[in-house]
C-alpha positions in Angstrom: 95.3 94.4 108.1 96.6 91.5 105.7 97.3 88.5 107.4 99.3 85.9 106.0 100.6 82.3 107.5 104.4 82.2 108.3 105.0 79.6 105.4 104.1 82.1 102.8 105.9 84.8 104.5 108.9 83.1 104.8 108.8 82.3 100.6 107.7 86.2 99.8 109.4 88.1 102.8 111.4 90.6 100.6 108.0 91.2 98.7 106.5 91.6 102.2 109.2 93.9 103.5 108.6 96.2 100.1 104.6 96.0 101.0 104.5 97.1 104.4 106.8 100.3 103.2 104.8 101.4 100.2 101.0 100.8 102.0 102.0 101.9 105.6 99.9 99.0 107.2 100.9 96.5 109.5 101.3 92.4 108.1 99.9 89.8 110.6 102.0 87.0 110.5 100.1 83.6 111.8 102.1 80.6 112.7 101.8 77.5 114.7 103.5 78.2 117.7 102.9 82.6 118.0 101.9 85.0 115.7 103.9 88.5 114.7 103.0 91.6 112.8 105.8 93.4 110.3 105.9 96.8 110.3 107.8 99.3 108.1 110.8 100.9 109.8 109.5 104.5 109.2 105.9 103.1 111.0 107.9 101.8 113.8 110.1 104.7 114.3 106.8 106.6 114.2 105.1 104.6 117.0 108.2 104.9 119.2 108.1 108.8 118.8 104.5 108.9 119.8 104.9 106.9 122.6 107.8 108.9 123.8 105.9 111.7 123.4 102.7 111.1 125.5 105.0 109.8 128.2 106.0 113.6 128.7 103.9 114.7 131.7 101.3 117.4 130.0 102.9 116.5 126.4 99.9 115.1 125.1 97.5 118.1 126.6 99.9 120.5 125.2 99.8 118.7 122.1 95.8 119.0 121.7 95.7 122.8 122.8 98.1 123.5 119.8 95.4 120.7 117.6 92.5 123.1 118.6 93.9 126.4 118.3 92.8 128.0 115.5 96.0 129.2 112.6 95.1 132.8 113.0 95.6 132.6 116.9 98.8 131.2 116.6 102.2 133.5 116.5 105.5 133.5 114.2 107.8 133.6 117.0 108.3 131.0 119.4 108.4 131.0 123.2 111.4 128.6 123.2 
């Protein structure tokens, strides 16, 4: 993860903004008083959907049994 000090940041924030979206990896931002880490919107929209997700009780088994399950198992038509 690239860490940078909240000075810098604050002189090369639209470059940072641009960064985060084309790499998909967090920035650590360091400063005096706290530290913060910029993420791309799509990142954080994705980390907010897997969280909802594996708060679904049996969600995240149900996910791995689909993981594990070998193409030719699995069927065209759906059961919902």
């Amino acid at each position: 993860m690239k860490t940078i000090n909240v000075t810098k940041a604050r002189s090369n924030l639209y470059k940072l903004i641009d960064d985060a979206f084309e790499s998909s990896e967090p920035i650590q931002i360091t400063g005096k008083r706290n530290n913060a880490i910029l993420l791309s919107e799509e990142n954080w929209r994705s980390i907010q959907e897997t969280l909802y997700l594996v708060s679904i009780p049996k969600m995240r088994d149900s996910i791995i049994e689909g993981m594990n399950t070998p193409i030719s198992e699995c069927s065209e038509e759906l059961d919902w």
